[in-house]
C-alpha positions as MATLAB code, in Angstrom:
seq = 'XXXXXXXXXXXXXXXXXXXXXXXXXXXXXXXXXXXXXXXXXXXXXXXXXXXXXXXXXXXXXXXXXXXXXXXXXXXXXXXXXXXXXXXXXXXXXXXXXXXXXXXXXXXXXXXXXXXXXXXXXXXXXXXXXXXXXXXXXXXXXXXXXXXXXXXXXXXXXXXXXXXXXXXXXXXXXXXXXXXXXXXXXXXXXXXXXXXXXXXXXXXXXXXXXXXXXXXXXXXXXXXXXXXXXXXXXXXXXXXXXXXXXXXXXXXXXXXXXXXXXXXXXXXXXXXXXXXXXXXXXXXXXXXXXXXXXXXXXXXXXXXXXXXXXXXXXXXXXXXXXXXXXXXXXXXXXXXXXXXXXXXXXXXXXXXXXXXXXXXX';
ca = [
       9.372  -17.369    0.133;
      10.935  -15.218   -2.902;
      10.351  -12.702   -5.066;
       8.934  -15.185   -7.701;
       6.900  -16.803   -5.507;
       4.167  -15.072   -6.656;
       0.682  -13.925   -5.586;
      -2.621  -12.969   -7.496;
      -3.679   -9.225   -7.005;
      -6.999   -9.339   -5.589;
      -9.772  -10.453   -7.877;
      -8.171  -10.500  -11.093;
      -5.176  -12.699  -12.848;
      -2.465  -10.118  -12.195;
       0.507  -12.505  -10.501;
       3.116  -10.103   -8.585;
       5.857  -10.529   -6.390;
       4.902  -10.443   -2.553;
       6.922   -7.820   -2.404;
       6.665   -4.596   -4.629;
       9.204   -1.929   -5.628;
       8.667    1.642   -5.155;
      10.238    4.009   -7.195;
       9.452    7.162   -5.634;
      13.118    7.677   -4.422;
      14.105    7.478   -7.845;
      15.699   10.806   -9.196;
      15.945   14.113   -8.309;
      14.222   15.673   -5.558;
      14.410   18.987   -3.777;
      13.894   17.354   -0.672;
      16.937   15.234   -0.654;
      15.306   11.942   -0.291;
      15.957   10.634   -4.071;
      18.821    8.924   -5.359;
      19.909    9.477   -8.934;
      20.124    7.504  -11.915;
      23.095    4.996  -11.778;
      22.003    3.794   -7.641;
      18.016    3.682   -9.339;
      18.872    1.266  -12.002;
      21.204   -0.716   -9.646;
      18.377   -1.306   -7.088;
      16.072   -1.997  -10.019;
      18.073   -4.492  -10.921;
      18.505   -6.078   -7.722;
      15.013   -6.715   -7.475;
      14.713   -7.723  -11.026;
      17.464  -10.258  -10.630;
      16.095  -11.849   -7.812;
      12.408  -12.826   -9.483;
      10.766   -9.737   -7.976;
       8.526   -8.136  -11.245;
       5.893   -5.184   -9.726;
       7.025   -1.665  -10.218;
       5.609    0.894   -8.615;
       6.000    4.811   -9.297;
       3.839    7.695   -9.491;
       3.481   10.559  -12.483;
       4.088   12.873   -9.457;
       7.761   11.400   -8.239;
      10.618   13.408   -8.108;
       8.344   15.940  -10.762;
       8.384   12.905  -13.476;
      11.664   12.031  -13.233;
      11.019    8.713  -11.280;
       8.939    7.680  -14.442;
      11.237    8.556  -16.975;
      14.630    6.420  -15.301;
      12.027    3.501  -15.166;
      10.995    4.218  -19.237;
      14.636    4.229  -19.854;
      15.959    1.554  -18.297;
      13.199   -1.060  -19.595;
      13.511    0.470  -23.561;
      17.330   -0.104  -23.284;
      16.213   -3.848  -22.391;
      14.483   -5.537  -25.243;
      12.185   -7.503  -24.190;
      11.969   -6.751  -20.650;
       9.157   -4.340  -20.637;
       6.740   -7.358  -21.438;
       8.052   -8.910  -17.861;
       7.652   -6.334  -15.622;
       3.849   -5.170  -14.095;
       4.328   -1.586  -14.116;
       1.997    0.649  -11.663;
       1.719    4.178  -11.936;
      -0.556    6.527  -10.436;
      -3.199   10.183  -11.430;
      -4.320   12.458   -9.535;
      -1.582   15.695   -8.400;
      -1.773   18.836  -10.568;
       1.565   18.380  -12.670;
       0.931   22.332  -13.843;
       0.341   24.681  -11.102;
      -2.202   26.971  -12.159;
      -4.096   24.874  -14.426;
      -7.311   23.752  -12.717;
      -7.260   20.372  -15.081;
      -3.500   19.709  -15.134;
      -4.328   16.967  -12.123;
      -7.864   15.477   -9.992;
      -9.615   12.825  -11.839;
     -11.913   13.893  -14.187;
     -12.455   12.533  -17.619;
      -9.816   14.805  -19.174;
      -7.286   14.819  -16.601;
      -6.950   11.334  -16.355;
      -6.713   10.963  -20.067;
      -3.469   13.805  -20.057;
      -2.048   12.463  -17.449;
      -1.846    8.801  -18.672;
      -0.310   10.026  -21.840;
       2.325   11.935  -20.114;
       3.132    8.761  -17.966;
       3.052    6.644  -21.159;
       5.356    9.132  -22.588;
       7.915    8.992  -19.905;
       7.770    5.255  -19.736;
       7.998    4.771  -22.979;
       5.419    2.072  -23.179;
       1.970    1.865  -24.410;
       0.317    0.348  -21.453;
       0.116    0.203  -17.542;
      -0.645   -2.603  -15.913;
      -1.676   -0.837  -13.140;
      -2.988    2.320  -12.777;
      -4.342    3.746   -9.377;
      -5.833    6.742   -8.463;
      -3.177    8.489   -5.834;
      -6.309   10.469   -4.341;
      -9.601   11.187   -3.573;
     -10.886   13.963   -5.870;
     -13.718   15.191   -4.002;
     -14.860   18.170   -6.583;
     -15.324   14.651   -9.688;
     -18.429   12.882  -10.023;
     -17.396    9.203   -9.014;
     -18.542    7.474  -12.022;
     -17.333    9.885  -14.068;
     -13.667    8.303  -13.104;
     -14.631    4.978  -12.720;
     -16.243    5.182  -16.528;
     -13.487    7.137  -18.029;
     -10.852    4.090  -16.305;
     -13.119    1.301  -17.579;
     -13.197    3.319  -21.393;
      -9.250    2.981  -20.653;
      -9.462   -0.443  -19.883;
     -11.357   -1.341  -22.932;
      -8.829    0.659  -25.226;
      -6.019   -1.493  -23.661;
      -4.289    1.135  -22.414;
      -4.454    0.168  -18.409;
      -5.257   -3.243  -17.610;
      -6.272   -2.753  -13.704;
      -7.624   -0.339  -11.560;
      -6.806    0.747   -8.167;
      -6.806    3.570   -5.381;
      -4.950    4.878   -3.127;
      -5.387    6.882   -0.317;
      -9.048    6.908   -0.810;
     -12.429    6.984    2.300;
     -13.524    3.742    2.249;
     -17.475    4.566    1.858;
     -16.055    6.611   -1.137;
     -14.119    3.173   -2.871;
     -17.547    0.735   -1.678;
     -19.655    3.557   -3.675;
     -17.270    3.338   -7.028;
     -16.438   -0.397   -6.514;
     -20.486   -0.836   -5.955;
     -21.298    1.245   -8.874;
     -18.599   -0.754  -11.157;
     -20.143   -4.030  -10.439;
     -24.081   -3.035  -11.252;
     -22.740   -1.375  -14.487;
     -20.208   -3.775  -15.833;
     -17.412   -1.613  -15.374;
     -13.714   -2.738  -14.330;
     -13.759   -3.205  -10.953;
     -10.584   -2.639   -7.989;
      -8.659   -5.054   -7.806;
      -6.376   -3.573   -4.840;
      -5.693   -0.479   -2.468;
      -2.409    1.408   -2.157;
      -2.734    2.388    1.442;
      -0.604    3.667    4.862;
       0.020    0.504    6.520;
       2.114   -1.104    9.068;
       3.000   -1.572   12.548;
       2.686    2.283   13.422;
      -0.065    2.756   11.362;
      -3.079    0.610   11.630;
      -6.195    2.585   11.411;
      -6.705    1.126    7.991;
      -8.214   -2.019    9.660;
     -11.058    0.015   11.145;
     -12.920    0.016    7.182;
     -11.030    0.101    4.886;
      -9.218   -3.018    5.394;
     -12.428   -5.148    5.873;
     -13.582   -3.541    3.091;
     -10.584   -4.875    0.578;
     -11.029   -8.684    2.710;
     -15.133   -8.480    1.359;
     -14.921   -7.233   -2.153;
     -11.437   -9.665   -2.147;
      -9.104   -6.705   -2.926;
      -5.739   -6.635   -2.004;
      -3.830   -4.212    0.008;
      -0.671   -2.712   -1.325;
       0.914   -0.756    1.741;
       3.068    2.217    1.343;
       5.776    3.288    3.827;
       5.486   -0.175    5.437;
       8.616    0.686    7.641;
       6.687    4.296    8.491;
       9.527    6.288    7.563;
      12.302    4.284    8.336;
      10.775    4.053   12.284;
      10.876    0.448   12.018;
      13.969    0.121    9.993;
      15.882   -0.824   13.116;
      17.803    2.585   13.323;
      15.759    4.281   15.788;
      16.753    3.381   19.614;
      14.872    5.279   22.115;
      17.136    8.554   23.564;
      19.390    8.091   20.727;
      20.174   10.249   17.736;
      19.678    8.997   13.694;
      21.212   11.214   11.483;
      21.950    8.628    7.993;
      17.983    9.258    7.579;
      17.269   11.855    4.788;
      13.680   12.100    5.796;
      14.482   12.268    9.693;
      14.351   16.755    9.355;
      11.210   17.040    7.670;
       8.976   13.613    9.273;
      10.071   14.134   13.140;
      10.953   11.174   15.294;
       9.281    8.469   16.939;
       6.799    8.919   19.855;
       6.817    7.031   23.002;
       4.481    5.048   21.750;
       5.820    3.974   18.757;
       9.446    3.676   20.594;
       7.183    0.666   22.872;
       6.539   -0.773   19.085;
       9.479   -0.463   18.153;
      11.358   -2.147   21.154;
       9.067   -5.037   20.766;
       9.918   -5.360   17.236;
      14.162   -5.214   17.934;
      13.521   -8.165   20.583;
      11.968  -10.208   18.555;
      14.457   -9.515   15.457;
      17.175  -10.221   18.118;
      15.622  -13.401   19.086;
      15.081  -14.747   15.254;
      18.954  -13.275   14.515;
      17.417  -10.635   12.024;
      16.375   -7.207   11.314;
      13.671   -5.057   12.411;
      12.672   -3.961    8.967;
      12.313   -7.754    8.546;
      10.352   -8.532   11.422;
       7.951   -5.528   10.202;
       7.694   -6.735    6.675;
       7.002  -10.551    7.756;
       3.997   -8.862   10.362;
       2.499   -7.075    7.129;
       2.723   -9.942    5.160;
       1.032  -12.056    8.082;
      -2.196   -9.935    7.506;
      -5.290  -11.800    6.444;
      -6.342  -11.443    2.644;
      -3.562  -10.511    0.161;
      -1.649   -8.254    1.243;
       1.427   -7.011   -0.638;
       4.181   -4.494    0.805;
       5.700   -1.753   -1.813;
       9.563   -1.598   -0.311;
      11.357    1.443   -1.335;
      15.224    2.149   -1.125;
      17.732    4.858   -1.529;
      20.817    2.351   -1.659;
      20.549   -1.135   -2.881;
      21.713   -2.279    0.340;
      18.218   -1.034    1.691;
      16.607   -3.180   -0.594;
      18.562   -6.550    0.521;
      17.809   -5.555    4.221;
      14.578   -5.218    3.106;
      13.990   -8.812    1.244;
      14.904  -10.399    4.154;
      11.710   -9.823    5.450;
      10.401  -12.669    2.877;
      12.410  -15.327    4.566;
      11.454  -15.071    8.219;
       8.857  -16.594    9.903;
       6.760  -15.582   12.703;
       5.380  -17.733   15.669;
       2.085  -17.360   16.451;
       2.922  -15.763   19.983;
       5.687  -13.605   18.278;
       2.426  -11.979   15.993;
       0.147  -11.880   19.756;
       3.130   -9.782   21.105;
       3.405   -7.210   17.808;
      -0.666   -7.199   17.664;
      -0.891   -6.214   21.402;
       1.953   -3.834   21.842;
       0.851   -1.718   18.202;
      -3.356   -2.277   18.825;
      -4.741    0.825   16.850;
      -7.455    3.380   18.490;
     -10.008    2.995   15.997;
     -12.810    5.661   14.781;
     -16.400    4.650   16.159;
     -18.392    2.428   14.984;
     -15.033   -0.019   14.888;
     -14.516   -0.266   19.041;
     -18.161   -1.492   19.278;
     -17.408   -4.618   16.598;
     -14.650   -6.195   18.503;
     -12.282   -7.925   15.919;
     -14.215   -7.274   12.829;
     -16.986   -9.532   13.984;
     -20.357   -9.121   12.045;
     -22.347  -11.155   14.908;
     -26.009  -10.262   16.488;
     -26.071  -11.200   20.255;
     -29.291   -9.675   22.243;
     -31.127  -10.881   25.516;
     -28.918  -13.932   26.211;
     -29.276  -15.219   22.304;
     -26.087  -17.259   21.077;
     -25.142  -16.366   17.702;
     -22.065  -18.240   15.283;
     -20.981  -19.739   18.607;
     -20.639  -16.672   20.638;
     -22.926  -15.654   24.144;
     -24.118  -12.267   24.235;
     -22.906  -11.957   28.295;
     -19.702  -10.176   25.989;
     -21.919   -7.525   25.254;
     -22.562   -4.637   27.553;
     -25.433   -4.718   29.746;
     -27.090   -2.193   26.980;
     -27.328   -4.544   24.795;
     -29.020   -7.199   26.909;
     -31.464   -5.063   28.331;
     -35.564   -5.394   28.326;
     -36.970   -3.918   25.111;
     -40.482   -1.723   26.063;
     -42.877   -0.566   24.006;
];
């Protein structure tokens, strides 16, 4: 597997890397987790070099500024814009104390993509997600005022991010019976400390055949091999603001580093290659602050996990899941009542509930 091995983005004819690149560490930021301009363009081009061609960045990075070394870098390139599927996102207010300078109404959405245009100096996105639920909009009034965008060519696919599942079936629902652009992925909190995704909105994306796009795959740099229980990281410029590691996630964690010890790799590989493992399509965003992040990083497309290598990371990182999940098992959709048989399976796995007498 490379970069240019590429994979369709859910329903749709979008082909992307299997691996995308995030730009939010690119440029200035008051919290000291960007990098600036020269070490952004020189991971950019790492992962252009290698075949990899999905972008990622938000209007809301580094206050714009992510945007803007992305515009600048593929103008100075002729040619290269035309190459590269470019994702950015809507949604946070750009201009504190204007109650439309962000959300997702009709107006918003409209300003925002023309600032993000602006600063990318193109005159499309190839993807544009929603970065958040905005609870005070109408639904369809976003979903119709992405399809009109759509239609005027100025965004050619839809997604969300960070969005209730019964919130994206009701706007993917509503797309379909009106003939509107539907999702074609989510941009979601995924990996092996951070599962709960799989309880609905994950078999959500696997029905409607959406694709998942997780962010902070590596949960903030957790699984990026640094982190040894009773030790000290200090090279991490998130490590004052996110915490460390619980116990729990130090058992992960340990159970990742064996395994990367036993294949002679990394633990950020070993992470990436579980994610990638995932049923349906699922496609990691890997961010960087150094290019040499990003090459420890790729490796993750080239190893290969045995079946009881993904038994061990399943077991040791199984999520506690919201009710009504724990009652479905593993995502079964199976009826099994009074000793009945059903796709193969005996209802004795059901609690005694279930196979009780039914009086009227």
């Amino acid at each position: 597997m490379a970069l240019d091995n590429y994979v369709t983005l859910g329903r749709s004819g979008l082909r992307v890397s299997p691996f995308a690149l995030g730009a939010m560490t690119f440029g200035s930021d008051p919290g000291g987790a960007g990098c600036d301009v020269a070490e952004s363009e020189k991971i950019l081009a790492t992962y252009l070099e290698r075949g990899g061609n999905f972008v990622d960045t938000a209007n809301f990075y580094t206050n714009g500024h992510s945007e803007k070394i992305l515009g600048d870098y593929l103008a100075a390139r002729p040619g290269l814009r035309d190459h590269v599927v470019l994702a950015s996102k809507f949604f946070f207010n750009m201009f504190p104390g204007d109650p439309n300078g962000g959300g997702a109404g009709r107006g918003s959405i409209i300003a925002q993509l023309h600032e993000s245009l602006r600063r990318l100096r193109t005159d499309h996105l190839d993807v544009y997600w929603m970065h958040n639920w905005d609870r005070h909009t109408p639904i369809d009034e976003t979903m119709r005022t992405l399809d009109d965008l759509v239609r005027a060519g100025t965004i050619r696919y839809v997604g969300f991010s960070n969005t209730p599942a019964w919130v994206t079936a009701q706007a993917q629902t509503m797309a379909q019976l009106k003939g509107w652009t539907p999702l074609v992925a989510l941009q979601v909190e995924y990996s092996l400390l951070a599962r709960t995704v799989e309880g609905e909105i994950g078999p959500l994306a696997l029905d409607q055949g959406m694709a998942l796009v997780p962010w902070s795959p590596l949960r903030n740099g957790f699984l990026s091999g640094k982190y040894r229980r009773g030790g000290q990281v200090t090279d991490s410029a998130r490590s004052a603001y996110v915490g460390g590691p619980s116990d729990a996630d130090y058992d992960v964690i340990e159970a990742v580093t064996a395994i990367a010890d036993e294949l002679g790799t990394t633990a950020a590989a070993v992470s990436l290659a579980w994610l990638r493992a995932r049923e349906g399509t699922v496609v990691p965003i890997i961010g960087a602050r150094k290019a040499g992040h990003l090459e420890d990083n790729l490796a993750g497309l080239t190893v290969r996990l045995t079946d009881e290598h993904l038994r061990t990371l399943d077991e040791v990182s199984t999520p506690d899941l919201d009710y009504p999940a724990p009652m479905h098992g593993a995502q079964q959709a199976m009826l099994q009542f009074a000793g009945t048989t059903v796709d193969g399976r005996s209802s004795e796995v059901y609690p005694p509930l279930l196979q009780s007498t039914v009086r009227y």
